[in-house]
DRENTORFI-170533 format. One line per 4 residues: number of its first residue (from 0); their letters; for each residue x, y, z of C-alpha. Coordinates in nm, 4 decimals. Layout:
residues N
NUM = A = X,Y,Z  ...;
***
This chain:
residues 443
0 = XXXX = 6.7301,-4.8177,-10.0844  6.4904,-4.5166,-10.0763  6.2035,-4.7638,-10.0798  6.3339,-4.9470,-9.8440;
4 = XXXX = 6.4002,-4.6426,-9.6175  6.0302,-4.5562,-9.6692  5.8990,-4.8863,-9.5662  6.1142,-4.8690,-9.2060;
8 = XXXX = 5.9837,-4.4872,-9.1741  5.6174,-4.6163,-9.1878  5.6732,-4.9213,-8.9770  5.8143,-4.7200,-8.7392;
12 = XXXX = 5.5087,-4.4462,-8.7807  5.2400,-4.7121,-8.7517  5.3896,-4.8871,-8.4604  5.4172,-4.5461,-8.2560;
16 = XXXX = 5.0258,-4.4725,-8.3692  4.9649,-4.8391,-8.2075  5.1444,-4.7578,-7.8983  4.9609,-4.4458,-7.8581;
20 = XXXX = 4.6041,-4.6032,-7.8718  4.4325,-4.5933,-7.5617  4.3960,-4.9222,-7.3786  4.0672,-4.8990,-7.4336;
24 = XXXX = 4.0671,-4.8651,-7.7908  4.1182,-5.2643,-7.7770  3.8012,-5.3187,-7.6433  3.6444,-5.2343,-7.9785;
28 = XXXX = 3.3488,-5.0668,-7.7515  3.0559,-5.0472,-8.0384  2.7913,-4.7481,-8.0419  2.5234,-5.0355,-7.9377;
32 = XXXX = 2.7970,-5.0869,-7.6445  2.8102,-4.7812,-7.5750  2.4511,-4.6706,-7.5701  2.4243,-4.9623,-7.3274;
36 = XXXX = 2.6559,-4.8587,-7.1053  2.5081,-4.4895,-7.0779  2.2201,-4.7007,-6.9585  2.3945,-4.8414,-6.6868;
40 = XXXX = 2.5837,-4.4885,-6.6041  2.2341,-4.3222,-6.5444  2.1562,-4.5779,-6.3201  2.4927,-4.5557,-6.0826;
44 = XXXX = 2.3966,-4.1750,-6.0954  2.0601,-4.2501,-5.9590  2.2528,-4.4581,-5.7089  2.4670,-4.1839,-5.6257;
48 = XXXX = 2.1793,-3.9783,-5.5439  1.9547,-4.1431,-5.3699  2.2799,-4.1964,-5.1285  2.3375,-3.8330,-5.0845;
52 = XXXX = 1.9514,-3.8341,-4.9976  2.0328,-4.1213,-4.7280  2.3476,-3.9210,-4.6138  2.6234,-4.1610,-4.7079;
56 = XXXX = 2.8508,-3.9305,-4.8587  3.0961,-4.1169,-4.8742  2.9495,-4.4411,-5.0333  2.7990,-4.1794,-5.2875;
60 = XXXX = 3.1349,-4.0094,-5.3592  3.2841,-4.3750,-5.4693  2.9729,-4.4697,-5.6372  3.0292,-4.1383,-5.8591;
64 = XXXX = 3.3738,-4.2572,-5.9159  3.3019,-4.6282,-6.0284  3.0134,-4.4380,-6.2384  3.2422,-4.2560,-6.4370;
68 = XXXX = 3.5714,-4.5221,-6.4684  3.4094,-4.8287,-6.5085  3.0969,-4.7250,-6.7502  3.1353,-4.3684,-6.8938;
72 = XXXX = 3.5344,-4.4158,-6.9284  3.4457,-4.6694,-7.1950  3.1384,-4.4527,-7.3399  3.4593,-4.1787,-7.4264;
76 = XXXX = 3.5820,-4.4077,-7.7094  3.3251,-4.3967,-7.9490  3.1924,-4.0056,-7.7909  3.4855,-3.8616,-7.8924;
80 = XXXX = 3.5065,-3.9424,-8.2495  3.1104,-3.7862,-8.2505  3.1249,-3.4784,-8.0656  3.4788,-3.4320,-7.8701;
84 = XXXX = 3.3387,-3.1028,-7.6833  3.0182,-3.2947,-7.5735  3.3019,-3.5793,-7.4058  3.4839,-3.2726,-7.2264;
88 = XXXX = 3.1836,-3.1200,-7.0924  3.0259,-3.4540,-6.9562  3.3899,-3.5635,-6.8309  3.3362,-3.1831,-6.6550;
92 = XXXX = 3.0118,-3.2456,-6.5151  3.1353,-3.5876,-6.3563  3.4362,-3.3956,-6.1717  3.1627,-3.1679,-6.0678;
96 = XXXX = 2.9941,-3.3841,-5.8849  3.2351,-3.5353,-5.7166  3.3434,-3.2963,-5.6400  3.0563,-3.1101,-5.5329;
100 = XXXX = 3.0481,-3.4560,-5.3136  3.4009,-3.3874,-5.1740  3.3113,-3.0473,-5.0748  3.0098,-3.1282,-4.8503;
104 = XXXX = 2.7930,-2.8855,-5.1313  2.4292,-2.8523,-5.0090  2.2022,-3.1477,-5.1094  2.0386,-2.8975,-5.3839;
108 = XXXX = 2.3288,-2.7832,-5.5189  2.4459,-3.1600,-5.5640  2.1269,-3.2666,-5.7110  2.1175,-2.9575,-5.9812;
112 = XXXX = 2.4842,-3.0905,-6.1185  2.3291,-3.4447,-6.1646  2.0780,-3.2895,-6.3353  2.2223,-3.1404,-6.5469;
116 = XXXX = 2.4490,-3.4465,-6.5980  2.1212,-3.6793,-6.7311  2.1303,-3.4101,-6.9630  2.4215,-3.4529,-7.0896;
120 = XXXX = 2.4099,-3.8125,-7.0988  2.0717,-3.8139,-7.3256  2.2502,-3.5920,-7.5658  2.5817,-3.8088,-7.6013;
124 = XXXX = 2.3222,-4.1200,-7.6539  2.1380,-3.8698,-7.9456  2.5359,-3.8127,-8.0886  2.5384,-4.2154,-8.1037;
128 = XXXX = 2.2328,-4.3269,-8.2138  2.0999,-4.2981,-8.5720  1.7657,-4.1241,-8.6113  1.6450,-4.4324,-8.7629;
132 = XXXX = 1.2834,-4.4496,-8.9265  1.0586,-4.5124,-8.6525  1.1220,-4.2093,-8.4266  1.1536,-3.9206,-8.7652;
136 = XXXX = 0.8012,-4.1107,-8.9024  0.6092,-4.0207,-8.6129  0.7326,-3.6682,-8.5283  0.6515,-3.6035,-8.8661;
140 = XXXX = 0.3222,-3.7695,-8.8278  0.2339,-3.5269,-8.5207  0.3942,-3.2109,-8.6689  0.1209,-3.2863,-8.9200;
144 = XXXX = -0.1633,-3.3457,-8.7189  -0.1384,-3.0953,-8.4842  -0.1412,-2.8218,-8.7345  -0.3591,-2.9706,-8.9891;
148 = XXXX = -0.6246,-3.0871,-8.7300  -0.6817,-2.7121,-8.5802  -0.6254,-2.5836,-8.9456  -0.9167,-2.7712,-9.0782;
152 = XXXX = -1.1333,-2.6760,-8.7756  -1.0534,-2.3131,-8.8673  -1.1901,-2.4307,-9.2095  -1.4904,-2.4790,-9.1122;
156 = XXXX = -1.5757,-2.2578,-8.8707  -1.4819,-1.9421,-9.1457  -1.6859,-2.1527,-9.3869  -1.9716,-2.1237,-9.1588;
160 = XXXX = -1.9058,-1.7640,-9.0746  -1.8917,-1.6224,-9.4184  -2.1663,-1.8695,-9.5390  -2.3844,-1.6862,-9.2975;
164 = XXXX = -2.2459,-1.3609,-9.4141  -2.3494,-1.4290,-9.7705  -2.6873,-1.5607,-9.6627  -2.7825,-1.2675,-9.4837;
168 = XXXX = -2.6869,-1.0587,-9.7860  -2.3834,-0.8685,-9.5909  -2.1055,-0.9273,-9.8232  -1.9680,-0.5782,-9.7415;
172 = XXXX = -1.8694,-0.7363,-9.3545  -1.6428,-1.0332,-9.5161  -1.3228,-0.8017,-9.5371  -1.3200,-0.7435,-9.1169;
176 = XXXX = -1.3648,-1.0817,-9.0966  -1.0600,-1.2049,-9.3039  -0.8693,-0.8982,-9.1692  -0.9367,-1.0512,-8.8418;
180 = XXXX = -0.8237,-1.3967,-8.9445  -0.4851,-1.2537,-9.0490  -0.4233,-1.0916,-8.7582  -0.4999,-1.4190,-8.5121;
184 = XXXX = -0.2466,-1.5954,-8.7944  0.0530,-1.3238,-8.6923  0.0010,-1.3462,-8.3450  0.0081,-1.7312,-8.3820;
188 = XXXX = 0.3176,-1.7301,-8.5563  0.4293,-1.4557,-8.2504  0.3314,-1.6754,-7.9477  0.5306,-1.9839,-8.1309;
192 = XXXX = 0.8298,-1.7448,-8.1298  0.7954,-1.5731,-7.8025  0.6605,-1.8528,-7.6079  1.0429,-2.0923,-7.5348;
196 = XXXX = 1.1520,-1.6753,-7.4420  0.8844,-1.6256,-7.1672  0.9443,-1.9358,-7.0184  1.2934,-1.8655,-7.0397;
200 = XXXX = 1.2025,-1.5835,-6.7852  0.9819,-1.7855,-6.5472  1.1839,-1.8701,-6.2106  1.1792,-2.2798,-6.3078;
204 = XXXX = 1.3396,-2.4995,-6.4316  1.4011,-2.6277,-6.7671  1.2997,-2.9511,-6.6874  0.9756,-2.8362,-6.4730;
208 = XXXX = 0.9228,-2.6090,-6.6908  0.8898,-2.8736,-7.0193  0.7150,-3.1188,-6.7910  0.4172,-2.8212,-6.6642;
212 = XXXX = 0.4197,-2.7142,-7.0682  0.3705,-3.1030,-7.1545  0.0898,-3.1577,-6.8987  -0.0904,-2.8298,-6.9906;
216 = XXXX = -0.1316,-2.9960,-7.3353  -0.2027,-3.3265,-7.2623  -0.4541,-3.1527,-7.0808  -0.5868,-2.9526,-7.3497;
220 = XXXX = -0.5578,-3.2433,-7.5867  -0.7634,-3.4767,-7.3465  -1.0464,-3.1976,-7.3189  -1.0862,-3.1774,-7.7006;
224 = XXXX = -1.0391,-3.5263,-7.7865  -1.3121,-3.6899,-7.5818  -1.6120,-3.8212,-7.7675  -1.8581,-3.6582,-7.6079;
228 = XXXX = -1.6526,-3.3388,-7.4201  -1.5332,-3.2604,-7.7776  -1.8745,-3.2852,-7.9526  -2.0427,-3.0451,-7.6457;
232 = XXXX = -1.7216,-2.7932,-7.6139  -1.7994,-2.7266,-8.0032  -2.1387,-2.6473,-8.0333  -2.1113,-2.4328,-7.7436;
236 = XXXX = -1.8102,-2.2567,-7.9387  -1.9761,-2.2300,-8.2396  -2.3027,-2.0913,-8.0946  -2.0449,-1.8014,-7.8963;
240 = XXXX = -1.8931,-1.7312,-8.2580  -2.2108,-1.6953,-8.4272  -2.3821,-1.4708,-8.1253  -2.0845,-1.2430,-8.1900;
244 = XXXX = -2.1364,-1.2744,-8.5350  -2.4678,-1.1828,-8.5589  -2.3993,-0.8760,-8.2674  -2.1420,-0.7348,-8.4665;
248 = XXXX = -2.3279,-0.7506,-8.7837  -2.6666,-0.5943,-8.6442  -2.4603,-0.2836,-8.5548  -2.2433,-0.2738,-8.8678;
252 = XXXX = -1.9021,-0.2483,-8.6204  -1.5808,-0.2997,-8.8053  -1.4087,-0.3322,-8.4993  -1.6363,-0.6107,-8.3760;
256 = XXXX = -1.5839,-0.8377,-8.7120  -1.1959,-0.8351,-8.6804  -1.2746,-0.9654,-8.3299  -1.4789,-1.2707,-8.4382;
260 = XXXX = -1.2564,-1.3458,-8.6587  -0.9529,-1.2754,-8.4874  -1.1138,-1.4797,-8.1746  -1.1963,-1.7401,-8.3586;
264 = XXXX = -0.8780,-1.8014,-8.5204  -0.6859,-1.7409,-8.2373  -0.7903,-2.0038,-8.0210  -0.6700,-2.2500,-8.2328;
268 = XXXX = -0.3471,-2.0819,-8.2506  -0.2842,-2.0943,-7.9404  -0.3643,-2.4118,-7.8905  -0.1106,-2.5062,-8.1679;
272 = XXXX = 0.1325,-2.2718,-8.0426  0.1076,-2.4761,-7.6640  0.0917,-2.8429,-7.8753  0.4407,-2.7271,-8.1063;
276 = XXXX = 0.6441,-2.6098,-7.8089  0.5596,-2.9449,-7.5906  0.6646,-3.1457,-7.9109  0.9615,-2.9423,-7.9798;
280 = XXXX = 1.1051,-2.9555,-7.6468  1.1106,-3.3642,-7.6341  1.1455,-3.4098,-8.0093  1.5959,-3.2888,-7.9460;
284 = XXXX = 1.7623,-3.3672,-8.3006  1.4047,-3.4473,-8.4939  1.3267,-3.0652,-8.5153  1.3374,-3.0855,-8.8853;
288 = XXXX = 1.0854,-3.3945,-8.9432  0.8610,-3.1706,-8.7100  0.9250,-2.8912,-8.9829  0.8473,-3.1406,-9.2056;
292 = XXXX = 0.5553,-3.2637,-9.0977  0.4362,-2.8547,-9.0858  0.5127,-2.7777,-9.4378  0.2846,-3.1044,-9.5259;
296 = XXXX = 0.0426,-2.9557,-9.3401  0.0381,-2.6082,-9.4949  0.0211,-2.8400,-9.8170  -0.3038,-2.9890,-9.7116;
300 = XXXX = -0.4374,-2.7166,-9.5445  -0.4527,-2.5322,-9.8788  -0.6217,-2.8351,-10.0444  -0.9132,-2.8446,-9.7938;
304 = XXXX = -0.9027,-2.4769,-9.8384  -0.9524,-2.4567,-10.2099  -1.2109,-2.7563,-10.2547  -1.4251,-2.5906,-9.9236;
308 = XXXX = -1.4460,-2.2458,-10.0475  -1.3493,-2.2575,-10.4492  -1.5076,-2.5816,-10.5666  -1.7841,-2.6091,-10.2880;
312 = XXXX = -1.6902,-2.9932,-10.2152  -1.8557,-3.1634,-9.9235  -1.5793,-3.3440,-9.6920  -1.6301,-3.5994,-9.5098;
316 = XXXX = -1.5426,-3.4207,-9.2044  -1.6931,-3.7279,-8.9662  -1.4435,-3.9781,-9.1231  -1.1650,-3.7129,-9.0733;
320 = XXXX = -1.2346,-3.6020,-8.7362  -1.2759,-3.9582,-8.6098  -0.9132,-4.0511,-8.7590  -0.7843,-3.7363,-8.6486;
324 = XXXX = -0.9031,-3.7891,-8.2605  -0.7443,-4.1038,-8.2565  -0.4464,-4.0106,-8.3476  -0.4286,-3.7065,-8.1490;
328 = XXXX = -0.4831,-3.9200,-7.8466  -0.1810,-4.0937,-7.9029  0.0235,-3.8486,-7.9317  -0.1422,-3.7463,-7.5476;
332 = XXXX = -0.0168,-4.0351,-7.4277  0.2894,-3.9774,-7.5674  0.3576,-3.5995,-7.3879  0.2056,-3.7403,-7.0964;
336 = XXXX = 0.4839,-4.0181,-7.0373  0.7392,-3.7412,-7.1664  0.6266,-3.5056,-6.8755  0.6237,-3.7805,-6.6161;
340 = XXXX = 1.0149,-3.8653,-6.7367  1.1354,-3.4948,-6.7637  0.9499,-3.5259,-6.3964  1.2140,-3.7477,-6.2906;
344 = XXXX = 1.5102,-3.6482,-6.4472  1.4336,-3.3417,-6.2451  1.4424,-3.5472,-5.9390  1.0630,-3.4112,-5.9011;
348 = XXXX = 0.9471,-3.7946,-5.8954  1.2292,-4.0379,-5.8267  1.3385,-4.2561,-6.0844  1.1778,-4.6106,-6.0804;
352 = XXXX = 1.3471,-4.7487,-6.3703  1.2323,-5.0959,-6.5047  1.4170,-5.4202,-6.6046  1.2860,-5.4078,-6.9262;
356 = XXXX = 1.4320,-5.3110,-7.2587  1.4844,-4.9454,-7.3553  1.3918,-4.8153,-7.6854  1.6412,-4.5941,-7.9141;
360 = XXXX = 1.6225,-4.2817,-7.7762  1.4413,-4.0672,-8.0761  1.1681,-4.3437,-8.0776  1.1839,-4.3073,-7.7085;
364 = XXXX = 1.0886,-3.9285,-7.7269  0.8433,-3.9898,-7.9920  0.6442,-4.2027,-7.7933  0.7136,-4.0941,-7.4638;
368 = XXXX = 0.7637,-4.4820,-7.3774  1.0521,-4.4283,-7.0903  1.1609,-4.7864,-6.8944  1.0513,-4.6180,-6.5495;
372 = XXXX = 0.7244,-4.7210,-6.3955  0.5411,-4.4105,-6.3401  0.5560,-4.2588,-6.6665  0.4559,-4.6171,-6.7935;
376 = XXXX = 0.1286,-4.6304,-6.5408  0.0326,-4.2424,-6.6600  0.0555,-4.3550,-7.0046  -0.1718,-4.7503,-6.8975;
380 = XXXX = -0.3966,-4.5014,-6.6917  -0.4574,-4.2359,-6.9749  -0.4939,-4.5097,-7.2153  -0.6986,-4.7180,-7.0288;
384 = XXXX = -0.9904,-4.3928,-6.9671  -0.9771,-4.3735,-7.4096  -1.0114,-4.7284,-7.4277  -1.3339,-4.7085,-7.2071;
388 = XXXX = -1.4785,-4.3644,-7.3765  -1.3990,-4.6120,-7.7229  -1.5987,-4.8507,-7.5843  -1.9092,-4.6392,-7.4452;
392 = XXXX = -1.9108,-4.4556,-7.8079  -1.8999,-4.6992,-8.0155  -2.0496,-5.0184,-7.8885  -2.2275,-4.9021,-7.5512;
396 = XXXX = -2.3886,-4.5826,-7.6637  -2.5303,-4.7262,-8.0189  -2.6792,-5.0275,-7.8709  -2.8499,-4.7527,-7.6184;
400 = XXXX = -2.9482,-4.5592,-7.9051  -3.1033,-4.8192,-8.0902  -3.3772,-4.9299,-7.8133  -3.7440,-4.8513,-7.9136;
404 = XXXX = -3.8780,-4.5219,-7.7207  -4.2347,-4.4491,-7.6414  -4.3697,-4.2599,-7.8842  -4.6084,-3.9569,-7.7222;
408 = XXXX = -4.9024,-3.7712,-7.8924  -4.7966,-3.4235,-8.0389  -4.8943,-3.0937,-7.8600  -5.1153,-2.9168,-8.0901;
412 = XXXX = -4.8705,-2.6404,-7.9423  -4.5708,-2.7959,-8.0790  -4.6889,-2.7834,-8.4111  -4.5882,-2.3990,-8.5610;
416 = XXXX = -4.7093,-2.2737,-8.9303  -4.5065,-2.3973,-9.2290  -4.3112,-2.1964,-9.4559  -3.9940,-1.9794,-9.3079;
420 = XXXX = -4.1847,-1.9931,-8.9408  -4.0492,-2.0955,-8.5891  -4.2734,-2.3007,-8.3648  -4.4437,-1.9857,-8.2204;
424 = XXXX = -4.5121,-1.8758,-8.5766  -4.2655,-1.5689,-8.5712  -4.0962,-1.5481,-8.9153  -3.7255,-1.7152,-8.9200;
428 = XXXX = -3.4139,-1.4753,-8.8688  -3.1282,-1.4715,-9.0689  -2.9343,-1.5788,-8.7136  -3.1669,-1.9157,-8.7182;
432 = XXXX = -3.0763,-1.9769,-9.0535  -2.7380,-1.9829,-8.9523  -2.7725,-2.1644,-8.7077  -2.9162,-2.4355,-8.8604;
436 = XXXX = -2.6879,-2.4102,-9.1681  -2.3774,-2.4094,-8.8627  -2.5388,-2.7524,-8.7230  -2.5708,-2.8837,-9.0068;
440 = XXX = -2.1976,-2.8454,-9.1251  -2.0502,-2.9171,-8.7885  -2.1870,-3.2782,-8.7752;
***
């Protein structure tokens, strides 16, 4: 009797729990479902926009409507069971806008809440999409590079300083230099930290803000990437380092060596610090493959470290650098079509969203591949000007190179004394030595 008084009791329980399932429940609305239909709700948002910008309130108040029940109604199901406060506060934001709609709000003040709405819509497609391989693999990839490619041109630039130290006999000046080094390291590590805080304070937006920080380091990136920009842009640094150098040392100022070497550290710090906070801000929910990819870094870093300045090995920096520009490229195009998107989700560009498929949303931010047309032509364009400078390197320039010149007579002029003489027969400095030692090293 008791077991049969059980069995009634749970009928009874499990029939109620069926009764109380949403309608929608039946559906059996899938996370790939889902994710589709978020695509679909960003679209009747950019609908509902571009309406308000037409002045058809009132079509753009029921577009906002049909929005929200038809699409992101069924995107609840699955929401929920991820993240039930993310599903209140984009159910919020959608009776914001409306009624923002209702209300006659300013055009600004209508645009802001859908802003902030594509916001929440990205993350609720982050709560339903696995991180996958793709996507972690190459935020790891580009944590890596970034730090390990201005790492190892720290490398050698201190192996050229302090090689030139020791030459010129001035072990005694090493200590400023390194003391200088540590310093730019802190205030690396400082400007990572402070930088997302004074941005905070600037009077733009979060989305401006990200796209201005992205474009400043494609910018950067392009400048030091290019064949024959990056090749020039060095020498001329390295000659400015070594001048200093070779200043500082002639009048034995401590003060002077902790500024080469804080300078020269520095640079590249900051240029790190500007490359980490663009890939932070569109790498949402991979922030610890892009940790990742740092502590690999540090890893290697130490490696090249040791075998450069303990063991004395010769790298093949050409090989590395080569590899390493490629790659860094890429990851250019990839902020660049990031910017362009953040761009329009910040109604700065309007949305011209493709036909074509959309990738998962962490490989998506990895790559910067967006289906909208102008961050797809930026990334075409951009790709298209390293395809050429490819091209005029590799197959243009050598076949240049490789034409017979005319050979001329020597000036009896150009021919100096041998020995440790320049061509006007004045003995060679120690600052010519390094020079030629720097050359040497750098290519």
């Amino acid at each position: 009797m008791r077991r049969l008084l059980a069995f009634v009791v749970a009928a009874v329980a499990l029939a109620l729990a069926i009764g109380a399932t949403p309608a929608h429940a039946s559906d059996g609305v899938s996370r790939a479902e889902a994710i589709r239909l978020l695509d679909e709700t960003r679209r009747s948002i950019d609908r509902t926009l571009s309406l308000m910008e037409q002045g058809h309130a009132d079509e753009a108040l029921a577009e906002a409507r049909d929005g929200y029940l038809s699409k992101f109604e069924l995107v609840e199901i699955p929401l929920r069971i991820a993240d039930n406060e993310l599903t209140i506060e984009a159910e919020t934001q959608f009776s914001y806008v409306r009624q923002a709609i209702k209300d006659g709000a300013p055009h600004a003040e209508i645009r802001d809440e859908i802003i902030a709405l594509r916001n929440l819509l990205d993350d609720a497609e982050r709560k339903l999409t696995d991180a996958g391989v793709g996507g972690p693999a190459l935020v790891t990839t580009q944590g890596f590079l970034i730090l390990f490619r201005e790492g190892f041109e720290i490398v050698l630039l201190l192996s050229v300083l302090l090689g030139y130290l020791e030459a010129a006999k001035s072990p005694q000046f090493i200590k400023p230099i390194l003391l200088g080094v540590a310093l730019a390291a802190v205030a690396t590590v400082a400007t990572v930290l402070l930088m997302p805080t004074i941005f905070a304070l600037l009077p733009v937006g979060r989305e401006v803000l990200e796209a201005i920080t992205a474009l400043m380091a494609v910018a950067v990136l392009f400048y030091v990437s290019f064949w024959l920009i990056a090749r020039l842009e060095h020498r001329r640094w390295m000659e400015f380092v070594r001048a200093r150098l070779w200043s500082a040392v002639s009048v034995g100022s401590t003060a002077s060596l902790v500024a080469v070497g804080f300078t020269a550290v520095y640079r590249e710090g900051f240029e790190t610090a500007l490359f980490y906070q663009s890939l932070l801000s569109f790498g949402e929910g991979l922030g610890g493959y892009i940790l990742l990819g740092v502590g690999l870094a540090l890893v290697a870093l130490t490696g090249v470290a040791y075998l450069v300045f303990k063991a004395g090995r010769k790298l093949p920096v050409r090989t590395f650098m080569n590899t390493a520009v490629a790659m860094v490229m890429a990851t250019s195009v990839a902020f660049l079509g990031n910017a362009v998107h953040t761009l329009q989700a910040a109604d700065v560009i309007t949305f011209r969203r493709t036909s074509g498929p959309r990738l998962p949303i962490f490989l998506a931010e990895a790559t910067g591949v967006w289906p909208t047309w102008p961050s797809l032509l930026a990334q075409l364009g951009l790709a298209t000007i390293y395809i050429g400078g490819a091209v005029y390197a590799f197959v243009i320039k050598p076949r240049l190179g490789a034409r017979p010149a005319r050979r001329t007579p020597p000036s009896p002029r150009a021919t100096g004394p041998s020995g440790g003489s320049n061509a006007t027969g004045t003995p060679a400095t120690p600052a010519a030595a390094g020079t030629r030692a720097a050359s040497a090293a750098a290519s």
